[in-house]
MDTraj code that builds the backbone (N, CA, C; nanometers):
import mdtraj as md
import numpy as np

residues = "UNK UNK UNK UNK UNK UNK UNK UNK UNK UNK UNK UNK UNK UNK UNK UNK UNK UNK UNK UNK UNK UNK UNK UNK UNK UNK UNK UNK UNK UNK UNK UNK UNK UNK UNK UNK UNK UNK UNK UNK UNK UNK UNK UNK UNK UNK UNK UNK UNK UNK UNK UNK UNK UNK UNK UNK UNK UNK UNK UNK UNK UNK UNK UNK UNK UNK UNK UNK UNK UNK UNK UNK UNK UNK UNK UNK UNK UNK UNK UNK UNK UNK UNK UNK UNK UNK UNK UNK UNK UNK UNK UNK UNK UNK UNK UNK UNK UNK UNK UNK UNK UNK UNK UNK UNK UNK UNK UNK UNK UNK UNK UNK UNK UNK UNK UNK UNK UNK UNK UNK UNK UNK UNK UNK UNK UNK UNK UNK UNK UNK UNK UNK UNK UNK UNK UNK UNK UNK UNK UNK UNK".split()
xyz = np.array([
    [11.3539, 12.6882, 10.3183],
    [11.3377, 12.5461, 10.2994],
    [11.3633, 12.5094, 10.1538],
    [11.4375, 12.5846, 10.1054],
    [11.4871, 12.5417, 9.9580],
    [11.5254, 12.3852, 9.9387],
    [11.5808, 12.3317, 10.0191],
    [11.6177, 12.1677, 9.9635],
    [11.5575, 12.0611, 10.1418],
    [11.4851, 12.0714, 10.1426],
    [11.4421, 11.9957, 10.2671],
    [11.4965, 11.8489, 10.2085],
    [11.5433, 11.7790, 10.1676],
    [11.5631, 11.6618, 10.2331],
    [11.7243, 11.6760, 10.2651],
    [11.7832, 11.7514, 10.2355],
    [11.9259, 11.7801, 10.2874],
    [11.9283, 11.7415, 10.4045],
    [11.8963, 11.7728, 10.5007],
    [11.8473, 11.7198, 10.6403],
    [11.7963, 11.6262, 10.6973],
    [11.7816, 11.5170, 10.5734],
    [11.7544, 11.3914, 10.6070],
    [11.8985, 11.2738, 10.5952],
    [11.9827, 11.3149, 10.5508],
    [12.0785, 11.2286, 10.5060],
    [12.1408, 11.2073, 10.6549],
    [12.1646, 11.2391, 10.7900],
    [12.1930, 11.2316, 10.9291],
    [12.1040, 11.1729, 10.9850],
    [11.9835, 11.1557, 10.9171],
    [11.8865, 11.0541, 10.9777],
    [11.8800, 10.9150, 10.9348],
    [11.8241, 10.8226, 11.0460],
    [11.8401, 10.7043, 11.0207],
    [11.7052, 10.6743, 10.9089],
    [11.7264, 10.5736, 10.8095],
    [11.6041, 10.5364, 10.7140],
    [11.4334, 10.5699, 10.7741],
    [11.4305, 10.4839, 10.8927],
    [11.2940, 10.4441, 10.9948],
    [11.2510, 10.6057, 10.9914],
    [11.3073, 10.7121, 11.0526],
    [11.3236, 10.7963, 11.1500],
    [11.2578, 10.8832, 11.0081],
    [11.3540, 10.8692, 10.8869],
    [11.3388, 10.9646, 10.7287],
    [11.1927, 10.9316, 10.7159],
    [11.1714, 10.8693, 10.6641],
    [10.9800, 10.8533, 10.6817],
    [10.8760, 10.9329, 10.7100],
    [10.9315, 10.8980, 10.8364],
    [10.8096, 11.0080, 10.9663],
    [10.8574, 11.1338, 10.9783],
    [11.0083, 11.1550, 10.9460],
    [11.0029, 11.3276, 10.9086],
    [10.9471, 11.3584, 10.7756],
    [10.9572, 11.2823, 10.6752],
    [10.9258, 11.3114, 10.5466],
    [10.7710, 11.3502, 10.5522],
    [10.7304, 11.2866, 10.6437],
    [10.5714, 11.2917, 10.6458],
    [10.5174, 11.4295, 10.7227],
    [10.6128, 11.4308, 10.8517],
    [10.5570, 11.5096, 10.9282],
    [10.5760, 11.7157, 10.8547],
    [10.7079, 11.6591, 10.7510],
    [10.7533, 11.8072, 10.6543],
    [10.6532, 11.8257, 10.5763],
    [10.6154, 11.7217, 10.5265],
    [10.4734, 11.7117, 10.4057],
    [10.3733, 11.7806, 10.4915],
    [10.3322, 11.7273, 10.5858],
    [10.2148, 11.7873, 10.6332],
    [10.2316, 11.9532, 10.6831],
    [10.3565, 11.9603, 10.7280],
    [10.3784, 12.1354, 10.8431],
    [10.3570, 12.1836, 10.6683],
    [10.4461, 12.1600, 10.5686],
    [10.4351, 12.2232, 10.3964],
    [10.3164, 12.2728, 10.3599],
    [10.1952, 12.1445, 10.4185],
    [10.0292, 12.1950, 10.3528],
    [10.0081, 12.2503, 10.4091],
    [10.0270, 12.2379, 10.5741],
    [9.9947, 12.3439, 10.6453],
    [9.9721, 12.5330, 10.6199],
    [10.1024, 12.5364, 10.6196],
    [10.1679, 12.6406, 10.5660],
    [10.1607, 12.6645, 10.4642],
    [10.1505, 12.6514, 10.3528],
    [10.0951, 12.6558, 10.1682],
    [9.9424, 12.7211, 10.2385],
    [9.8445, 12.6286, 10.2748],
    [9.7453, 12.6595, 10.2660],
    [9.6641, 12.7709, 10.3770],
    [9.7433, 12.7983, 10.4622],
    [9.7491, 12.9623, 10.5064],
    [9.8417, 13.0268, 10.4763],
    [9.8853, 13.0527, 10.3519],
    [9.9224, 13.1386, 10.3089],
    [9.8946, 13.1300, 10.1320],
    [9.8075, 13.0910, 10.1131],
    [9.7452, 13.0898, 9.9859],
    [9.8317, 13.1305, 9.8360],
    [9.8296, 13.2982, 9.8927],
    [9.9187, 13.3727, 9.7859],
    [10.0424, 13.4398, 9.8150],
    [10.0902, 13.3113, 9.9104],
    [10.2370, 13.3609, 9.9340],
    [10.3174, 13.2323, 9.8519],
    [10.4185, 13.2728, 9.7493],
    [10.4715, 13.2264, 9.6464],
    [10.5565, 13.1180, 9.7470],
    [10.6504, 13.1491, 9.8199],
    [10.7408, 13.0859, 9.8583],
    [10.6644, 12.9785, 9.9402],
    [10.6074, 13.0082, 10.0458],
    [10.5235, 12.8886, 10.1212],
    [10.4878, 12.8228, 10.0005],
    [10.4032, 12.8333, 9.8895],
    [10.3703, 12.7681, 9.7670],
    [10.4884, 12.6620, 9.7182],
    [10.6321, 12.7399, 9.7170],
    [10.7431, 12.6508, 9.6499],
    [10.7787, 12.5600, 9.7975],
    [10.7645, 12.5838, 9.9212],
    [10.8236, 12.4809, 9.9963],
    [10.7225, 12.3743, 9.9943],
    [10.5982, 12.3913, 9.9913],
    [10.5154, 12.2695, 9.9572],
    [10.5804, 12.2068, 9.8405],
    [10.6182, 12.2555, 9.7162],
    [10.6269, 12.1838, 9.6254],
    [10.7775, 12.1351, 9.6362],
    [10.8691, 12.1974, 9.7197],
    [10.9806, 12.0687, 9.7578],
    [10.9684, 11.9846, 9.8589],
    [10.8407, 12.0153, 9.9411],
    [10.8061, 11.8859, 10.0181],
    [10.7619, 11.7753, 9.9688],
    [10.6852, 11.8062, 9.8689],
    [10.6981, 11.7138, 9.7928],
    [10.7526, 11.6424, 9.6814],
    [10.8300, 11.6875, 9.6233],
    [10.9720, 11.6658, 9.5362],
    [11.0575, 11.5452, 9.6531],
    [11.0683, 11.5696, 9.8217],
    [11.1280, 11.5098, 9.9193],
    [11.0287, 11.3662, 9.9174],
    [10.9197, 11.4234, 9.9110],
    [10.8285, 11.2829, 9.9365],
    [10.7968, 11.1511, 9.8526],
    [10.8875, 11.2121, 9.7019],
    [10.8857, 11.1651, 9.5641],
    [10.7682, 11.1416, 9.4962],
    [10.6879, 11.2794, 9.5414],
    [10.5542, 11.2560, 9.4630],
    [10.5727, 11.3918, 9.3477],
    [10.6607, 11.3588, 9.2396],
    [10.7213, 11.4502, 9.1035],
    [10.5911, 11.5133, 9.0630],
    [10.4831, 11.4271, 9.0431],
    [10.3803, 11.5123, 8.9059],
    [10.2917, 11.5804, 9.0259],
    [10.2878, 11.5585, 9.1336],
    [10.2165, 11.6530, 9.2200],
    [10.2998, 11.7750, 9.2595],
    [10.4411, 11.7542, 9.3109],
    [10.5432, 11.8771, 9.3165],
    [10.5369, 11.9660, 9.2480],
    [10.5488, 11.9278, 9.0861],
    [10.5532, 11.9751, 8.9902],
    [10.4291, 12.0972, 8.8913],
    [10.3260, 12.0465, 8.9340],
    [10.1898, 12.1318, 8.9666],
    [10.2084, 12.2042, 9.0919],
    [10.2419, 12.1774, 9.1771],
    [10.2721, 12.2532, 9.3299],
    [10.4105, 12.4119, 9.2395],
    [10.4918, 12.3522, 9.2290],
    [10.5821, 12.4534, 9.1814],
    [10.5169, 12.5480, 9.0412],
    [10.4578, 12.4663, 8.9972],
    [10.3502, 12.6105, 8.8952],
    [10.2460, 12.6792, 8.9637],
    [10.2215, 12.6121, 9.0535],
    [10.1352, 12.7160, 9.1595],
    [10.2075, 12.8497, 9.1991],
    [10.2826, 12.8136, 9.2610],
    [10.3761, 12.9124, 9.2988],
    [10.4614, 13.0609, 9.2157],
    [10.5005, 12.9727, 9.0798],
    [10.4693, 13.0740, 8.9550],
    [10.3915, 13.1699, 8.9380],
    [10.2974, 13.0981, 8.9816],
    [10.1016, 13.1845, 8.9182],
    [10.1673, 13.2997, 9.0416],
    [10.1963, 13.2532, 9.1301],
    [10.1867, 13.3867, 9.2232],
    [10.3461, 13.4861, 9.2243],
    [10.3810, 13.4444, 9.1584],
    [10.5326, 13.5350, 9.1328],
    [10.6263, 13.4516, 9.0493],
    [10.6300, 13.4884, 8.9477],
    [10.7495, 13.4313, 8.8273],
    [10.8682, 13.4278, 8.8356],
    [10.8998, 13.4913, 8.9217],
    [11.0704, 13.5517, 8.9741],
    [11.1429, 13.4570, 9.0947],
    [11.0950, 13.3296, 9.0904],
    [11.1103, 13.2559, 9.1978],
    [11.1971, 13.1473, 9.1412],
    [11.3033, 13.1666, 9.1510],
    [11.4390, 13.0435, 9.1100],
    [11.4142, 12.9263, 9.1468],
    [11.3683, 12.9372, 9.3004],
    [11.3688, 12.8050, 9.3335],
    [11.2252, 12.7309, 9.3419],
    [11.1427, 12.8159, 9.2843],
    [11.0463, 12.6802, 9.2216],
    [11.0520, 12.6743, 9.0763],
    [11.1019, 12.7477, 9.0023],
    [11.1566, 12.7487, 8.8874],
    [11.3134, 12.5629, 8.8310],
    [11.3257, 12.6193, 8.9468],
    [11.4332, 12.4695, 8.9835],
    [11.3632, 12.3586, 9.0032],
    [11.2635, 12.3684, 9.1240],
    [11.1972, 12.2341, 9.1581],
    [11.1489, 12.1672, 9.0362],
    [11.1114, 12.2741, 8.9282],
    [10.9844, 12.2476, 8.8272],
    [11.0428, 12.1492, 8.7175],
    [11.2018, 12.2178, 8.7466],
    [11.2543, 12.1813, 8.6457],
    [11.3173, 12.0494, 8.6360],
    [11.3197, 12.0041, 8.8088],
    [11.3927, 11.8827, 8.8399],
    [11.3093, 11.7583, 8.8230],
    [11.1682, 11.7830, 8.8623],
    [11.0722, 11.7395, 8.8824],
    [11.0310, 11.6489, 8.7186],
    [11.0417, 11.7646, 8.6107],
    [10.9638, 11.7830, 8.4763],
    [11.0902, 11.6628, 8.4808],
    [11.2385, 11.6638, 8.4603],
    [11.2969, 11.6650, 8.3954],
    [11.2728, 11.4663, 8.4657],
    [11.2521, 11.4360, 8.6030],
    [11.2230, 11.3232, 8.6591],
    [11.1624, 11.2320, 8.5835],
    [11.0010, 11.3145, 8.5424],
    [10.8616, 11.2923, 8.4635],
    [10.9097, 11.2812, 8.3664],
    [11.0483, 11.2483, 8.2765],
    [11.0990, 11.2536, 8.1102],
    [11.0034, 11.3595, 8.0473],
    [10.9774, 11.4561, 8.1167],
    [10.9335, 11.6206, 7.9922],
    [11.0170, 11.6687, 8.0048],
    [11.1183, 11.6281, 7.9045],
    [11.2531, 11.7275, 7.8837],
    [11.2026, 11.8565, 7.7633],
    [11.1161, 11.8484, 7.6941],
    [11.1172, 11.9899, 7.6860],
    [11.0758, 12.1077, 7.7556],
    [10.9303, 12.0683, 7.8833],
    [10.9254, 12.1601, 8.0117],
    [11.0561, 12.1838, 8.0800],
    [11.1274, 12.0393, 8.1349],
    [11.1978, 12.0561, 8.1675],
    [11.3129, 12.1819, 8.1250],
    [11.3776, 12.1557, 8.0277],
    [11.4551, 12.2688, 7.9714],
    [11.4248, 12.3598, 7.9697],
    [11.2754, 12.4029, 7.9158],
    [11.2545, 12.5478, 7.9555],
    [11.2339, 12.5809, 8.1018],
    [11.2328, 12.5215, 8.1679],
    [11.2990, 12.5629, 8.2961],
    [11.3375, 12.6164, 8.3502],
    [11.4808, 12.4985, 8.3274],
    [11.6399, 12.5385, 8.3209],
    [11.6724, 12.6524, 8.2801],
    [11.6410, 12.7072, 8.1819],
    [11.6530, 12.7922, 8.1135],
    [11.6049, 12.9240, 8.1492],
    [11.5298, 12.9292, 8.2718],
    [11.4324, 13.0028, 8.3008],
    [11.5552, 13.0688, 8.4257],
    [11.5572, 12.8932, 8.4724],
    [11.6797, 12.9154, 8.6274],
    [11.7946, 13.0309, 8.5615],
    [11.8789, 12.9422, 8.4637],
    [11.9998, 13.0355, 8.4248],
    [11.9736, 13.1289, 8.4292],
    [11.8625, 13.2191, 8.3434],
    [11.8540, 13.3914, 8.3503],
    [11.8382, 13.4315, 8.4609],
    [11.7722, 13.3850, 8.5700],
    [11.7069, 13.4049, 8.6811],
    [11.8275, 13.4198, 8.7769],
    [11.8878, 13.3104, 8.7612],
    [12.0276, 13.2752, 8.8377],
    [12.0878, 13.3923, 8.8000],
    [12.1370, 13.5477, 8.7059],
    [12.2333, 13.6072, 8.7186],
    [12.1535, 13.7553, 8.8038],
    [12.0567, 13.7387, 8.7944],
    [12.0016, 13.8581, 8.9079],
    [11.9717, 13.8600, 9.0459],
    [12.0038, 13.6760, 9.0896],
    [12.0094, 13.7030, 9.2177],
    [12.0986, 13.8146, 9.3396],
    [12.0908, 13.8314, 9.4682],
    [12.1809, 13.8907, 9.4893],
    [12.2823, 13.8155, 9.5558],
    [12.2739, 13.7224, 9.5407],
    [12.4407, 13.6331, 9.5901],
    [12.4859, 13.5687, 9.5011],
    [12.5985, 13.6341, 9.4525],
    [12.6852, 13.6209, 9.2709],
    [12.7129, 13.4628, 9.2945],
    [12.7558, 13.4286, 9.3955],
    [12.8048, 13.2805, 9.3705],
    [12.7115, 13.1844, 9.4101],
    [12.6018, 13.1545, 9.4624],
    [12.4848, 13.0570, 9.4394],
    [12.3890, 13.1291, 9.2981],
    [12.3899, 13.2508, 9.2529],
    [12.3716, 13.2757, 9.0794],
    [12.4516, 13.1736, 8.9971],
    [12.5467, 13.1869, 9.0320],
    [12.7136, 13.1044, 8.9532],
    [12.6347, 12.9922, 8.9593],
    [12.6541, 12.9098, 9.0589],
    [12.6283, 12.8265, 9.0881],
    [12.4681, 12.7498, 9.0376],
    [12.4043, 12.7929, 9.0338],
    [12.2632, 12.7919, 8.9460],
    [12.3042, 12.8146, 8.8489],
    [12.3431, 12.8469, 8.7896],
    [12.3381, 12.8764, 8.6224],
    [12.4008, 12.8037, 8.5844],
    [12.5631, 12.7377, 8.6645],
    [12.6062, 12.6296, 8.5999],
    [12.5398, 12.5214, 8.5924],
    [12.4521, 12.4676, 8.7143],
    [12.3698, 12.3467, 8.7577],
    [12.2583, 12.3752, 8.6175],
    [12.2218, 12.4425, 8.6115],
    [12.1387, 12.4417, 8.4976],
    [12.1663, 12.4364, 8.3676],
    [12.2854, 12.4952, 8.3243],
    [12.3377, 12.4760, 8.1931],
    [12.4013, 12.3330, 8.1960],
    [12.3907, 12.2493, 8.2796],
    [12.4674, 12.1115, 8.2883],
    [12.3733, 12.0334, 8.2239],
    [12.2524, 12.0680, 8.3201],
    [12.1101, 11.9787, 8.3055],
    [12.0823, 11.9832, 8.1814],
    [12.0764, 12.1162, 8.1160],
    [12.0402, 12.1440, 7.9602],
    [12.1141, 12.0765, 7.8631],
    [12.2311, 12.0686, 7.8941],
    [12.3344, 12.0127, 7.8268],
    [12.3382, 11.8460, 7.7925],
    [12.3041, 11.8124, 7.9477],
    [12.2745, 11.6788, 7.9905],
    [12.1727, 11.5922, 7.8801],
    [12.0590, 11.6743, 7.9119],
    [11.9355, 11.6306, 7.8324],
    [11.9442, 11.6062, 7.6841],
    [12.0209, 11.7437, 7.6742],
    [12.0385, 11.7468, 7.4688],
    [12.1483, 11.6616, 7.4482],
    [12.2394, 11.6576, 7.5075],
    [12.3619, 11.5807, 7.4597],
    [12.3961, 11.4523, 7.4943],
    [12.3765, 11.4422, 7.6019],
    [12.4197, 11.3271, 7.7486],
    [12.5430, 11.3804, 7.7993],
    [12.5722, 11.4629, 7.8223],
    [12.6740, 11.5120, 7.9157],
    [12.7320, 11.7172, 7.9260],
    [12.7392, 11.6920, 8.0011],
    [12.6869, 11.8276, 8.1283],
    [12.7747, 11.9274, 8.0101],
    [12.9280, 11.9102, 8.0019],
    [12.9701, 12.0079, 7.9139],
    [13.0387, 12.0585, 7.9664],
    [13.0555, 12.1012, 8.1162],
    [13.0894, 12.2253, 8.2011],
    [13.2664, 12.2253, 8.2157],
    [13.3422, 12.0959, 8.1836],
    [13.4613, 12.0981, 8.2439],
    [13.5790, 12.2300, 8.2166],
    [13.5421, 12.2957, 8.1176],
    [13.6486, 12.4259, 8.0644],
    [13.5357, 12.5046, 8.1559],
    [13.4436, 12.5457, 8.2113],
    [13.3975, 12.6026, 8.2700],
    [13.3991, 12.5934, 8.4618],
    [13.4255, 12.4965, 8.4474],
    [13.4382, 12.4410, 8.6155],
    [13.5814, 12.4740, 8.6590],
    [13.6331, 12.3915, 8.5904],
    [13.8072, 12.3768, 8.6303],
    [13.8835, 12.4651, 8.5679],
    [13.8839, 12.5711, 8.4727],
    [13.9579, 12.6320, 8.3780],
    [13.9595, 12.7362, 8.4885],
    [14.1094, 12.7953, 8.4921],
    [14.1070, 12.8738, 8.5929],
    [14.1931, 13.0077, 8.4718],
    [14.1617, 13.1108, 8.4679],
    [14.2760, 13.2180, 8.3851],
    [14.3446, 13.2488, 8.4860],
    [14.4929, 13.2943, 8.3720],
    [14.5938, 13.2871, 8.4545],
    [14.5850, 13.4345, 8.5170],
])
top = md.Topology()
chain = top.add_chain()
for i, resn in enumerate(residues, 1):
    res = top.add_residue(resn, chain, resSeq=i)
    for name in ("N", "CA", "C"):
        top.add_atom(name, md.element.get_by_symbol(name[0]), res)
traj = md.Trajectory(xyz[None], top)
């Protein structure tokens, strides 16, 4: 359940709601029998990231930390969340957290892929713009 509202964009507005609600709730559900299981921990905290409740997500995704540090994708939420809340310096350290994190996954191209999304964000924040285009499009010959 890494990005639960992905699955809302095929739904009609009315309909997004009452799933949003009914994901929120199966999330606590599940978070809260399973206490010290990290990941149930991070899908609560993108259920609520979906529900647009940021400074509660965002404590939800440091929960999840506490129980394993090695977790990209609440490492991401935390970072999307912080970065929502204007704490761009949580935020960034983050990001920053994602990128390293992002090259030890074991699927090289959602690593890729994270690390660019994150070096954009970083980029974003400090500069106003992502940076990535010799990195995206530059192809060697």
């Amino acid at each position: 359940m890494a990005n639960p509202t992905g699955a809302f964009r095929k739904v009609p507005m009315a309909a997004q709601a009452a799933d949003k609600a009914q994901l929120l709730e199966a999330a606590r559900a599940a978070a809260a029998a399973n206490r010290n299981d990290a990941q149930s921990q991070t899908d609560l905290g993108w259920a609520l990231y979906g529900a647009g409740r940021l400074a509660d997500a965002a404590e939800q995704f440091k929960r999840a930390l506490m129980i394993d540090m090695n977790i990209v994708d609440a490492h991401y939420g935390l970072a999307l969340a912080s970065k929502a809340l204007n704490l761009k310096e949580p935020a960034i350290a983050a990001f920053e957290k994602v990128a390293s994190l992002a090259t030890q996954l074991d699927d090289p191209v959602r690593g890729g892929m994270l690390r660019r999304l994150a070096h954009g964000q970083i980029n974003e924040m400090k500069d106003g713009d992502w940076q990535l285009a010799g990195e995206i499009w530059h192809r060697e010959p």
